[in-house]
C-alpha positions as a printed Julia matrix, in Angstrom:
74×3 Matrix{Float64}:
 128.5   53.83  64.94
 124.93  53.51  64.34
 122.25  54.03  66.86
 118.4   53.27  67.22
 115.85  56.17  68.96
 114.58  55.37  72.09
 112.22  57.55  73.78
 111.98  60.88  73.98
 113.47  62.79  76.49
 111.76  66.24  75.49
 110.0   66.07  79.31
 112.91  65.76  80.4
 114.97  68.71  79.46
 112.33  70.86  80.17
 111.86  70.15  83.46
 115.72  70.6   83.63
 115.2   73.98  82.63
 111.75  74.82  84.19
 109.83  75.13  80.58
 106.9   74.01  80.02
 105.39  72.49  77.27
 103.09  75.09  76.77
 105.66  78.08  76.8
 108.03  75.87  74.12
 104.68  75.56  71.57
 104.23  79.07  71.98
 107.62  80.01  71.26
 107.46  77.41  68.42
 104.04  78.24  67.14
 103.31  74.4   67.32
 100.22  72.77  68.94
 100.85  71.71  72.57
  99.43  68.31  71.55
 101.97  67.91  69.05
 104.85  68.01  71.35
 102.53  65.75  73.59
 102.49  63.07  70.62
 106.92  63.61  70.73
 106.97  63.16  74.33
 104.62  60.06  74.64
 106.26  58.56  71.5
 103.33  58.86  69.1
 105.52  60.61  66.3
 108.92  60.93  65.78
 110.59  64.52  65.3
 111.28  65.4   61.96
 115.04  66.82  61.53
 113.86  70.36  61.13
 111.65  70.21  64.23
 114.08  68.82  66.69
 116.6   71.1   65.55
 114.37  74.25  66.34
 113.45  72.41  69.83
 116.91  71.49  70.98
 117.76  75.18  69.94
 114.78  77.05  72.42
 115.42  74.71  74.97
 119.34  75.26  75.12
 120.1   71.39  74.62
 121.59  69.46  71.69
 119.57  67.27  69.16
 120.87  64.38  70.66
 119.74  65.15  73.94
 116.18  64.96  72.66
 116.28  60.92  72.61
 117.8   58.19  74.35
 120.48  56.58  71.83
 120.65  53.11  71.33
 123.55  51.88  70.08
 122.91  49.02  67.11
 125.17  46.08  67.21
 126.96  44.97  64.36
 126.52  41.25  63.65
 128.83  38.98  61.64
């Protein structure tokens, strides 16, 4: 099936887990504002970069964004 990104739930599963976004750059080395711009939907995670989230966080790459599923038209 294919699917469509719909936004970000990065807020969201740190809150689950009591993170901030703060602590995750600083394990990450990345610039708080960065995961700002994934959270408010101003850039899309590369591959790499959600992998290495999804991995500090304790979540799955697919937990990182609402999935859309695309319809198939005939």
């Amino acid at each position: 099936m294919k699917y469509d990104l719909g936004r970000c739930l990065l807020q969201e599963q740190l809150e689950e887990r009591g993170m901030s976004r703060e602590a995750l750059a600083g394990a990450l080395f990345y610039k708080p504002e960065r995961l700002a711009d994934y959270i408010d939907n101003k850039r899309l995670m590369p591959l790499k970069t959600a992998i290495s989230i999804a991995d500090t966080v304790g979540c799955t790459v697919n937990d990182l964004y609402e999935l859309i599923p695309v319809e198939r038209s005939n």
